[in-house]
LUMLUM-863067 format. One record per residue: x, y, z of N, C-alpha, C in turn; residue number from 1. Coordinates in steps of 0.2 Angstrom, whole numbers, plus 5000, padded with zeros to 4 digits. Layout:
BEGIN
nx, ny, nz, cax, cay, caz, cx, cy, cz, num
X, Y, Z, X, Y, Z, X, Y, Z, NUM
...
END
This chain:
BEGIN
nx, ny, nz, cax, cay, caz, cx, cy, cz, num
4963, 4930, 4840, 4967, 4934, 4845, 4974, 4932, 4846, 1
4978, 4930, 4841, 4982, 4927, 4842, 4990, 4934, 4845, 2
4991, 4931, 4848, 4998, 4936, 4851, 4995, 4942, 4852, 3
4989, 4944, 4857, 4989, 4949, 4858, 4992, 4954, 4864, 4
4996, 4950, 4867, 5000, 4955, 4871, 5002, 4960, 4868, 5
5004, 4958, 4861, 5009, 4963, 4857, 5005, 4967, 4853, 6
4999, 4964, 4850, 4996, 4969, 4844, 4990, 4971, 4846, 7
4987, 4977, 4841, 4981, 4978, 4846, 4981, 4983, 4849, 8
4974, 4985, 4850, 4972, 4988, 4857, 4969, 4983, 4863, 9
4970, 4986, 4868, 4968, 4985, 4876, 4960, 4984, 4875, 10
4956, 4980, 4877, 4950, 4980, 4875, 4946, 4984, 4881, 11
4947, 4985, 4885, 4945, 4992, 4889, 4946, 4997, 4885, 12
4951, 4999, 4882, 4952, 5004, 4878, 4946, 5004, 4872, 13
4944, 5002, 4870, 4942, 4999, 4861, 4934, 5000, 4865, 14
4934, 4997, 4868, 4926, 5000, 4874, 4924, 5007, 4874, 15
4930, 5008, 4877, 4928, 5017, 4880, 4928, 5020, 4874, 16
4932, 5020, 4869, 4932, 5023, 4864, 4926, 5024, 4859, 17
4922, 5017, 4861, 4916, 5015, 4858, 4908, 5022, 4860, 18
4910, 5024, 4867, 4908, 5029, 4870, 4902, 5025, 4875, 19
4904, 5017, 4876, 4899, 5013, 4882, 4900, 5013, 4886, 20
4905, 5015, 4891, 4908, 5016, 4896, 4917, 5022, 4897, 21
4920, 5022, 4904, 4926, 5024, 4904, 4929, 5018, 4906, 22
4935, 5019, 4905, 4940, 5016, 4905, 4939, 5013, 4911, 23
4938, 5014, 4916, 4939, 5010, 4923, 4931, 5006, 4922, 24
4925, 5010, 4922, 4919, 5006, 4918, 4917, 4999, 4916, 25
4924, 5002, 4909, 4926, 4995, 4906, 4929, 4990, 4908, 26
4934, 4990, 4910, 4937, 4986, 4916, 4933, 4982, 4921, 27
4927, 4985, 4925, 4924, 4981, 4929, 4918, 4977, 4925, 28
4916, 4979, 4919, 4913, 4976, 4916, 4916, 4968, 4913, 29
4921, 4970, 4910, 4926, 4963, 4909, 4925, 4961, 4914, 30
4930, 4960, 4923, 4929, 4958, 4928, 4921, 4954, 4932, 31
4915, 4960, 4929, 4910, 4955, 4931, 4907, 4951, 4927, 32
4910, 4949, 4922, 4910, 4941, 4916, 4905, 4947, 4912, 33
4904, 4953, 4910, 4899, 4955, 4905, 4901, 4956, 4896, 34
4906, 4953, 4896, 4910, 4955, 4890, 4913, 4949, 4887, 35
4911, 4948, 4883, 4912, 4940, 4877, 4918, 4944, 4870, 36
4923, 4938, 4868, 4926, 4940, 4864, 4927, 4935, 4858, 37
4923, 4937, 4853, 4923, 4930, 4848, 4917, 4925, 4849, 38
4914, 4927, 4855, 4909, 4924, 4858, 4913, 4921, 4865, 39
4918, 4920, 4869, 4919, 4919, 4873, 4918, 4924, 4879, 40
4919, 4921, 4884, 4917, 4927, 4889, 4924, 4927, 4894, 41
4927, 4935, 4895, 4936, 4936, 4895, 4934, 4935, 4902, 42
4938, 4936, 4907, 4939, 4939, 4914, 4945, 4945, 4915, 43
4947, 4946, 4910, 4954, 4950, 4911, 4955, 4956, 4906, 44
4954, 4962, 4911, 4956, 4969, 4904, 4962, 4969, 4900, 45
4968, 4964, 4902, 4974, 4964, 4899, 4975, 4958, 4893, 46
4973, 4962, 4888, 4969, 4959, 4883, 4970, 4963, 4876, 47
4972, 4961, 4872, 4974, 4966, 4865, 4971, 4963, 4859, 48
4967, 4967, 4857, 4961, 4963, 4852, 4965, 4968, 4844, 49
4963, 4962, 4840, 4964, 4965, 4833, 4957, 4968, 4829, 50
4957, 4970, 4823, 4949, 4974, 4820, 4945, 4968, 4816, 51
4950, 4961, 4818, 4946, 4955, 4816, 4939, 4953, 4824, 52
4944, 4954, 4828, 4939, 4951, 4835, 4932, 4954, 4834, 53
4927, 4950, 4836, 4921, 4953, 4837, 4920, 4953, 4846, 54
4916, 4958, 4848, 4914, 4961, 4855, 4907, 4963, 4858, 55
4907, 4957, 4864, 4899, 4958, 4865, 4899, 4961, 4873, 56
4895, 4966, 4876, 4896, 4970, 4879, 4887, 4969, 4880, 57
4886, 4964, 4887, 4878, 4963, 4890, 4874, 4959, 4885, 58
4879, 4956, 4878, 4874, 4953, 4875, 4873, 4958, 4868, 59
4876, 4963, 4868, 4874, 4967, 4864, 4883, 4968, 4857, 60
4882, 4968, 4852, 4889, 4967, 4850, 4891, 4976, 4849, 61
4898, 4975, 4852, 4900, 4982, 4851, 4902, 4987, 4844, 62
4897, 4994, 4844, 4896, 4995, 4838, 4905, 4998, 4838, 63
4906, 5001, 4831, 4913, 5003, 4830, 4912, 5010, 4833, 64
4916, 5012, 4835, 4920, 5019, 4838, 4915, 5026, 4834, 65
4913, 5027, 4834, 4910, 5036, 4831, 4914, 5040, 4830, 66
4915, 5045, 4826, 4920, 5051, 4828, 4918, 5055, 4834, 67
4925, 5055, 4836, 4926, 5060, 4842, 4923, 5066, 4842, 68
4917, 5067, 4850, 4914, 5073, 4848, 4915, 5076, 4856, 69
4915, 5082, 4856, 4915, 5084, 4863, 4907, 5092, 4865, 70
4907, 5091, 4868, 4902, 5097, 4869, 4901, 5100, 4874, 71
4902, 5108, 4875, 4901, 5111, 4881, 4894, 5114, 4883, 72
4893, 5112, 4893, 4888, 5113, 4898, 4888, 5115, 4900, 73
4883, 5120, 4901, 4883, 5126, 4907, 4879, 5121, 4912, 74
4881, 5119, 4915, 4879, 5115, 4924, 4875, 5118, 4927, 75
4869, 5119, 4929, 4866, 5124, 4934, 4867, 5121, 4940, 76
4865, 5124, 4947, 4866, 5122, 4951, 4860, 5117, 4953, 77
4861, 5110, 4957, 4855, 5107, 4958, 4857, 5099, 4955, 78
4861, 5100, 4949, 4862, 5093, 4948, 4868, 5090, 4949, 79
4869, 5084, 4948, 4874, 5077, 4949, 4878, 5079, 4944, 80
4883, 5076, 4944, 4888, 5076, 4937, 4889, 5068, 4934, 81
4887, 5063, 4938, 4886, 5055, 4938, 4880, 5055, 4934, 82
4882, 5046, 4932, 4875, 5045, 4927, 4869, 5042, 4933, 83
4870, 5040, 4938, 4866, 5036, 4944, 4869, 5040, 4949, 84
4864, 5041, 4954, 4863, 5044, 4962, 4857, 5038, 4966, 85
4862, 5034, 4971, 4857, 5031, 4976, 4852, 5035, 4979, 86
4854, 5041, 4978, 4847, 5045, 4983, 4843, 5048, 4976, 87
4844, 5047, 4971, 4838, 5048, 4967, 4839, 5054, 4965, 88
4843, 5058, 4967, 4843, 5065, 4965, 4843, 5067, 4958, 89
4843, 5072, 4953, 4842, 5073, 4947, 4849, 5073, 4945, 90
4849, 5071, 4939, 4857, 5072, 4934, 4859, 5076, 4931, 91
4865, 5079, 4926, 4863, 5083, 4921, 4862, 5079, 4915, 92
4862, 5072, 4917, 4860, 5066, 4909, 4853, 5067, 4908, 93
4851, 5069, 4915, 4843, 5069, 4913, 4838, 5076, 4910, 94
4845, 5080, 4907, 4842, 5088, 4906, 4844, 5088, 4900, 95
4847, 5081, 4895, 4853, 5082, 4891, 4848, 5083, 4883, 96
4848, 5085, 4879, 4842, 5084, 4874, 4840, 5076, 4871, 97
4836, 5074, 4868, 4833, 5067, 4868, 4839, 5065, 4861, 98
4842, 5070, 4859, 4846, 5070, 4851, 4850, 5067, 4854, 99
4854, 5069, 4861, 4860, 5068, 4863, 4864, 5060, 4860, 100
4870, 5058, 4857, 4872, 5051, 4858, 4873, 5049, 4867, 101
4874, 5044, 4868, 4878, 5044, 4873, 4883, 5046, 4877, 102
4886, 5050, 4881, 4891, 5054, 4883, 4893, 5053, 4891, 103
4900, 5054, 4891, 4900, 5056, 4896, 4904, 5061, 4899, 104
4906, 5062, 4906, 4908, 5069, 4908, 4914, 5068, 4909, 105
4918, 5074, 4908, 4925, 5075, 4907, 4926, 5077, 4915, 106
4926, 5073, 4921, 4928, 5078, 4928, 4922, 5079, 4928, 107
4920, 5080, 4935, 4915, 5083, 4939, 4912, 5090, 4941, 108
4907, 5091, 4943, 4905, 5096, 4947, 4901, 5095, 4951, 109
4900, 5097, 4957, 4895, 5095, 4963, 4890, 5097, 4963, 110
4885, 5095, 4966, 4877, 5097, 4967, 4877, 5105, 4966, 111
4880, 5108, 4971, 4880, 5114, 4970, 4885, 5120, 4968, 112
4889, 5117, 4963, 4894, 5121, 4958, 4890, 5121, 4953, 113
4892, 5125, 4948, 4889, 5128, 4943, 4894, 5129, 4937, 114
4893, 5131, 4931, 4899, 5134, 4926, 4899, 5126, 4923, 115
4904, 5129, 4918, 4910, 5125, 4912, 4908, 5115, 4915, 116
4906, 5112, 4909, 4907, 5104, 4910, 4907, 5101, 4905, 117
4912, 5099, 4903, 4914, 5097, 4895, 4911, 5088, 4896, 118
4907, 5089, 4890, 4907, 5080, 4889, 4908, 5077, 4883, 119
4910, 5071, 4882, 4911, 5068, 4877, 4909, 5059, 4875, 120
4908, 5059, 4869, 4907, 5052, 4868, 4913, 5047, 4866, 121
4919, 5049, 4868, 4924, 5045, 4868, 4928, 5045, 4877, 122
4927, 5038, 4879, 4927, 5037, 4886, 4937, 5036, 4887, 123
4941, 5036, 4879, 4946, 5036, 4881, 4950, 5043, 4881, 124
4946, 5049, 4879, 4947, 5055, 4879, 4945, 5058, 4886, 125
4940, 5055, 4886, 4938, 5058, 4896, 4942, 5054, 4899, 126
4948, 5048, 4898, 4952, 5048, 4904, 4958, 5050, 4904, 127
4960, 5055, 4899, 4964, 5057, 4897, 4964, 5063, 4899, 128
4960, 5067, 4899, 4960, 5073, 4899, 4957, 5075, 4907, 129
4957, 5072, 4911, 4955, 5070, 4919, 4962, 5070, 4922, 130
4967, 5068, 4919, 4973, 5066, 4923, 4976, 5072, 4923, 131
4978, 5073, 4929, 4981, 5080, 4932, 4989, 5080, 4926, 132
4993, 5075, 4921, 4997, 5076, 4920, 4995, 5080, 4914, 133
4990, 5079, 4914, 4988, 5081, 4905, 4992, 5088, 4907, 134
4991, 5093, 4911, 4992, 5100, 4915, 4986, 5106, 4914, 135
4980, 5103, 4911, 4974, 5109, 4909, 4973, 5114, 4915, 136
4972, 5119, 4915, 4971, 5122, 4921, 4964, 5123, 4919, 137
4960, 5123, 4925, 4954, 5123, 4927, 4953, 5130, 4931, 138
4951, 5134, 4929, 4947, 5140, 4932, 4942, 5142, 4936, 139
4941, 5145, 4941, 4935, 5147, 4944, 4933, 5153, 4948, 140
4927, 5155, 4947, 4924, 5162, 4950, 4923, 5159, 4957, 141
4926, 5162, 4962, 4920, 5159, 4969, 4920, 5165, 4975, 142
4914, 5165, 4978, 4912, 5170, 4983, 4912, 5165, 4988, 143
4915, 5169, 4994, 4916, 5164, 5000, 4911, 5168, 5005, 144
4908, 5167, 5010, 4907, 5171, 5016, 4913, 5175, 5022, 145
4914, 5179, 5021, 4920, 5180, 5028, 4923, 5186, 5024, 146
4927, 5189, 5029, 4932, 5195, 5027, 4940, 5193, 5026, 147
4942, 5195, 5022, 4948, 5191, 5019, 4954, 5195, 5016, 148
4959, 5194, 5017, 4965, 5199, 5013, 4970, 5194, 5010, 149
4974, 5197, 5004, 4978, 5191, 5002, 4982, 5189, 5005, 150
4985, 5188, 5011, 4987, 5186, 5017, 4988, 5178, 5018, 151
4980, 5178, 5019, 4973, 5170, 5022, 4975, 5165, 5017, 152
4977, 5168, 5009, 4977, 5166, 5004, 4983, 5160, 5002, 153
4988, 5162, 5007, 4995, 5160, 5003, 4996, 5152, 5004, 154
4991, 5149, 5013, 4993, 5142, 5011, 4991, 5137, 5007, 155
4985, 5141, 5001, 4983, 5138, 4996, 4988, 5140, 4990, 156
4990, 5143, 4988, 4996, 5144, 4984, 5003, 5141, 4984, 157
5003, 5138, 4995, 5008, 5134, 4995, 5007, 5126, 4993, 158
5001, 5125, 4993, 4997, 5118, 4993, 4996, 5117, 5002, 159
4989, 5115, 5002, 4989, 5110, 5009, 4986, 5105, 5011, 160
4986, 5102, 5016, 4985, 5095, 5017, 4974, 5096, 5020, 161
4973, 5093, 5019, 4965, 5093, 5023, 4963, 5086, 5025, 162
4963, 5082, 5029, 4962, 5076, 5030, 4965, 5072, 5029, 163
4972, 5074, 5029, 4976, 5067, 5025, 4976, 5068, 5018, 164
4972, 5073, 5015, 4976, 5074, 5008, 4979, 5079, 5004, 165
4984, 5079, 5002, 4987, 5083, 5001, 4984, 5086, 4992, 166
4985, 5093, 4992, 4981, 5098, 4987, 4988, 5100, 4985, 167
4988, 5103, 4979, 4995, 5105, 4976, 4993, 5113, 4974, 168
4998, 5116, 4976, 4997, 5123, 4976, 4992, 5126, 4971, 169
4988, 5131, 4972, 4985, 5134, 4967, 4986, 5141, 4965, 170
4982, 5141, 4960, 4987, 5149, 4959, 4976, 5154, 4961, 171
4979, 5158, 4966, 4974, 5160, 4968, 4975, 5170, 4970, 172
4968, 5172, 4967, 4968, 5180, 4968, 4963, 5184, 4969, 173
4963, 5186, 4976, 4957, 5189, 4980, 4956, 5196, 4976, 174
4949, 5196, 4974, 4947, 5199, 4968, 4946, 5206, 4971, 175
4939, 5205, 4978, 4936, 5210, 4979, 4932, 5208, 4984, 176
4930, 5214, 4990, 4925, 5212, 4993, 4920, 5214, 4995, 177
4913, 5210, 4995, 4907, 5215, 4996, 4903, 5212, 5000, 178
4903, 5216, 5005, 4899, 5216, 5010, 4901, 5211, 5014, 179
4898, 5206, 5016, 4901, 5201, 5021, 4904, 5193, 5015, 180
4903, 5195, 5009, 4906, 5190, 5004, 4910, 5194, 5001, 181
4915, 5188, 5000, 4922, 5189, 4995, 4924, 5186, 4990, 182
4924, 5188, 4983, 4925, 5186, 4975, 4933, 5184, 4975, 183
4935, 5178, 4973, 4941, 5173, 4972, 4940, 5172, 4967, 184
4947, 5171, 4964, 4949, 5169, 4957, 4953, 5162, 4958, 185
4952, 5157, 4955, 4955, 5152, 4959, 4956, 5147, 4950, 186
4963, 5145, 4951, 4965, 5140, 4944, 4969, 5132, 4948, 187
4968, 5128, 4944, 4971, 5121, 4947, 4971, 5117, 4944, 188
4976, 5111, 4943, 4978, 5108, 4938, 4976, 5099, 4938, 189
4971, 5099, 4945, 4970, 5093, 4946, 4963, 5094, 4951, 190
4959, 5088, 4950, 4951, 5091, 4951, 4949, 5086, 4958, 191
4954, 5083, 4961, 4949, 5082, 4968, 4943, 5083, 4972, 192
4941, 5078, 4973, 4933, 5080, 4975, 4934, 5085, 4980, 193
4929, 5088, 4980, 4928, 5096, 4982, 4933, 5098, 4986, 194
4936, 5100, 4981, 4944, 5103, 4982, 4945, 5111, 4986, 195
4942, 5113, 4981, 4941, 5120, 4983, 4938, 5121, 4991, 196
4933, 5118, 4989, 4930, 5120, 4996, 4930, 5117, 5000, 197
4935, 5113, 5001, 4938, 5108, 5007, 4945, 5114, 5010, 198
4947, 5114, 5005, 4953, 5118, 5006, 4952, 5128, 5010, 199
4948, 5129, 5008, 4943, 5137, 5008, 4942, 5136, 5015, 200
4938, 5129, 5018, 4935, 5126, 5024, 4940, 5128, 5029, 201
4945, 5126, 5027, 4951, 5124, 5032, 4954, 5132, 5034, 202
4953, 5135, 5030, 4957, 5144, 5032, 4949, 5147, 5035, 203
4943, 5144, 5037, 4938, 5147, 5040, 4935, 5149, 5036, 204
4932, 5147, 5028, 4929, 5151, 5023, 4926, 5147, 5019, 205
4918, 5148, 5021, 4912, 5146, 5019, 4909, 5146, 5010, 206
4912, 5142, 5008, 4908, 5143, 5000, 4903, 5145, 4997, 207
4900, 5149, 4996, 4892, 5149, 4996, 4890, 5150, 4987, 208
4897, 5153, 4981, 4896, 5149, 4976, 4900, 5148, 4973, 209
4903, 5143, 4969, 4908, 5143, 4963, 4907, 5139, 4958, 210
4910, 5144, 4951, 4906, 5142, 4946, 4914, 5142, 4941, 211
4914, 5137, 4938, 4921, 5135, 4932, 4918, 5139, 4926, 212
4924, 5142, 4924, 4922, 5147, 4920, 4927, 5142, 4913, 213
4931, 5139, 4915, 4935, 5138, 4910, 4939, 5130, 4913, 214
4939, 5127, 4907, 4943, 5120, 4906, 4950, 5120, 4901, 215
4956, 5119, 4904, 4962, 5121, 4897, 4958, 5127, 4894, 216
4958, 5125, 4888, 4958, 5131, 4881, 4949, 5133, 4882, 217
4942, 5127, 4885, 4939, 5130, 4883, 4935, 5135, 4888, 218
4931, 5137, 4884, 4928, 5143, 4890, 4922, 5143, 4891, 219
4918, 5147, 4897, 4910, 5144, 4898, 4906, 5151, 4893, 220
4912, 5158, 4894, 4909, 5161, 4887, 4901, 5165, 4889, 221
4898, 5162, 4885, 4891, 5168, 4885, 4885, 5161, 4885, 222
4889, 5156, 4886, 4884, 5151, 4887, 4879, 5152, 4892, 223
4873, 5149, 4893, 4867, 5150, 4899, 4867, 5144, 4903, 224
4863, 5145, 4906, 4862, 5140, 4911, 4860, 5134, 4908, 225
4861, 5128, 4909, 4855, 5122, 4906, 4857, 5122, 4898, 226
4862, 5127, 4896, 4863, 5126, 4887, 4868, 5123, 4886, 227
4868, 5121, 4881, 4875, 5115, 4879, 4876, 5117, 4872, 228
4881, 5116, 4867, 4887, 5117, 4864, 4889, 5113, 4862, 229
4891, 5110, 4853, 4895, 5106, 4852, 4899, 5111, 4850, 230
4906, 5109, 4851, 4916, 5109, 4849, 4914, 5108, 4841, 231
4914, 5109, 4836, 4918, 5113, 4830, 4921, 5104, 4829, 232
4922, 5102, 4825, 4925, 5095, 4824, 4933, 5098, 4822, 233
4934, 5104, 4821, 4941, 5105, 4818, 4944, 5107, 4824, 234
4941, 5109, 4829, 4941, 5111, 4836, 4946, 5106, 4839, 235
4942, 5100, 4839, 4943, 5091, 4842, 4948, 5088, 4840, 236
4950, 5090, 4831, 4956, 5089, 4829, 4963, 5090, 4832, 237
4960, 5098, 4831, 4966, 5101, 4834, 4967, 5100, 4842, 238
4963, 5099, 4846, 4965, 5096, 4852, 4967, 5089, 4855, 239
4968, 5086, 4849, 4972, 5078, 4848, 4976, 5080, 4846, 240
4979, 5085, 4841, 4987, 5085, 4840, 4990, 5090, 4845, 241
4987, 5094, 4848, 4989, 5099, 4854, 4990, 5094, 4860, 242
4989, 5089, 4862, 4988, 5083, 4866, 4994, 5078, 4865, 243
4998, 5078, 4860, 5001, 5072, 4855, 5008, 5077, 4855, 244
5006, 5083, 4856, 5013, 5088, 4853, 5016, 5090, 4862, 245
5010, 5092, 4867, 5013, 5091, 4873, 5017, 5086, 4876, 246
5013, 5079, 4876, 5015, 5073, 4878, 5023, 5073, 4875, 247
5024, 5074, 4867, 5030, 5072, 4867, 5034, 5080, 4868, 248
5035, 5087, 4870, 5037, 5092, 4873, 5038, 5089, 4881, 249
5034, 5086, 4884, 5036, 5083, 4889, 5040, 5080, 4891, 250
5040, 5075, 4887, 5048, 5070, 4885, 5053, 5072, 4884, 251
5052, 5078, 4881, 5059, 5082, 4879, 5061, 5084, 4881, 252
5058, 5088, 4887, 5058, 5091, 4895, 5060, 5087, 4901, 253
5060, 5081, 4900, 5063, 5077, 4906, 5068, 5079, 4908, 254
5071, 5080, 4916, 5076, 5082, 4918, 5079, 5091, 4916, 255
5075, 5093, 4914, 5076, 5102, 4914, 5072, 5105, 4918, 256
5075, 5108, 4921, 5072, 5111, 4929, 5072, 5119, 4927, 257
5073, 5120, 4921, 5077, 5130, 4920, 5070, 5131, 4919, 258
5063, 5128, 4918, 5056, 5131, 4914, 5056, 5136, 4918, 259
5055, 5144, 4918, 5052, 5148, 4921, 5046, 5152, 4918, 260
5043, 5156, 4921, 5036, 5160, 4918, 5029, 5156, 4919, 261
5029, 5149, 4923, 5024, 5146, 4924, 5018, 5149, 4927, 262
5020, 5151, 4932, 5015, 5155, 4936, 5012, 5161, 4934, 263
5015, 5164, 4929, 5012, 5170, 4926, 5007, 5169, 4923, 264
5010, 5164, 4918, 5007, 5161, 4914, 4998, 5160, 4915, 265
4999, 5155, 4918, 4994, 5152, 4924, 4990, 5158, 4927, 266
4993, 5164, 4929, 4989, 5171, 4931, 4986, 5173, 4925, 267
4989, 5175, 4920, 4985, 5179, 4915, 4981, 5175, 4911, 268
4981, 5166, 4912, 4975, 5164, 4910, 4970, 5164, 4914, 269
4970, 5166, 4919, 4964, 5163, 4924, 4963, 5172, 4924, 270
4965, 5177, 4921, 4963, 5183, 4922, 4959, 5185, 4916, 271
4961, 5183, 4909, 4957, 5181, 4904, 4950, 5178, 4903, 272
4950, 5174, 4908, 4945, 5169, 4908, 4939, 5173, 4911, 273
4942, 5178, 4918, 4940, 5180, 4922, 4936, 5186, 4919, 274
4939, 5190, 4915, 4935, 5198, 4913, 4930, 5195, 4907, 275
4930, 5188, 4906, 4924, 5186, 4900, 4919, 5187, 4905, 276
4920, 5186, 4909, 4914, 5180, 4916, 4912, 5187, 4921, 277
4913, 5191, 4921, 4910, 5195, 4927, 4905, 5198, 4928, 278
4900, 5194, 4927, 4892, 5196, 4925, 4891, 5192, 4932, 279
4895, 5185, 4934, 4896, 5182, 4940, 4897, 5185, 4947, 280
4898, 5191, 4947, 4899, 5198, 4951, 4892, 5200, 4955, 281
4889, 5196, 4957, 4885, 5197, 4962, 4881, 5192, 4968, 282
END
């Protein structure tokens, strides 16, 4: 382990990638003495292990990394998106097929959301692709109760605050309405717990269903309820060099203020997403 401030990966890192946990996971597992290196046992994630170090994790030695896999699920509504619930409620780990490796979920959905939920066996990937900078837009069908014009609409497009936390503008489009329910189109770039429907709450508008049609580039498509989907391995490549090519476009965009067309952009994807998905229409 010698100098590894400098060499190395972060052994948080080297964990999650392994697909035993996420990056913060990792972290408290270091922290609560579970994690031996060489045979010693660390206290500290700040920590840079070379491919000579051995890693034991509850006693068990950590296998090598797997190739990155990702796979798309259709969520029904009823379960968890966590691997554990103190109230014992069901998961969707627990619907997962017996084949499955180990996974976890990329972002959430609540008991009673439905649609799109990508998971992966690489826990450095799920923290990556969680972070609002990545910029994925995340799309959504939802029926509200209430009568509504695009009017109601705007202070979610300006961002708003709900209890002290501040939401950052969304890009949103009142579809239709029938009957005493109203269809919204709704895209967002960062996934706060029950975002939507905190923010819908606040303008007097009842959720009663919303279902993610779409994450970034993937889609929920013609998939069914309860059915899962692995990503194309050439898919996953391409989504680490698309990942690698924005980050450094990013850089290069420091301090240029002239981007325009964002917004459209952001509309005609979440209008795309949307005319796949309208079977959702009732």
């Amino acid at each position: 382990m010698e100098d590894q401030a400098n060499k190395g990966e972060r052994i948080a890192k080297i964990i999650a990638r392994a697909g035993l946990a996420s990056r913060r996971e990792s972290e408290k597992l270091i922290l609560d003495g579970k994690v031996k290196v060489n045979g010693k046992t660390i206290s500290s994630p700040a920590l840079n292990l070379s491919s000579d170090d051995v890693v034991e994790v509850d006693g068990k030695l950590l296998s090598p990394p797997e190739k990155t896999r990702i796979w798309m699920y259709h969520k029904p509504v009823g379960l968890i998106s966590t691997s554990k619930d103190e109230k014992n409620r069901p998961t969707i780990f627990d619907k997962l097929p017996n084949e499955m490796p180990r996974v976890l979920s990329i972002g959430r959905l609540d008991l009673n959301s439905e649609g799109l939920l990508l998971l992966t066996n690489d826990g450095e990937l799920k923290r990556r692709l969680e972070l609002p900078s990545t910029g994925w837009l995340r799309s959504y069908r939802v029926r509200v109760k209430g009568i509504l014009n695009e009017n109601m609409l705007e202070p979610l497009r300006q961002g708003i605050s709900v209890d002290g936390t501040q939401f950052k503008p969304m890009q949103v489009s009142f579809d239709r309405q029938t009957g005493a329910n109203a269809w919204l189109s709704i895209g967002l770039r960062e996934g706060k717990n029950r975002e939507i429907r905190k923010a819908l709450s606040l303008l007097g508008l009842s959720v009663n269903r919303l279902i993610r049609i779409s994450f970034g580039d993937f889609e929920l498509g013609k998939l069914k309820k309860g059915e899962i989907e692995e990503v194309r391995s050439s898919r996953v490549k391409n989504l680490f060099k698309k990942e690698v090519d924005n980050r450094e476009m990013k850089e290069n965009q420091k301090g240029n203020f002239g981007r325009k067309g964002t917004k459209n952009k952001d509309k005609v994807s979440i209008t795309r997403n949307i005319s796949k998905n309208r079977r959702f229409n009732h």
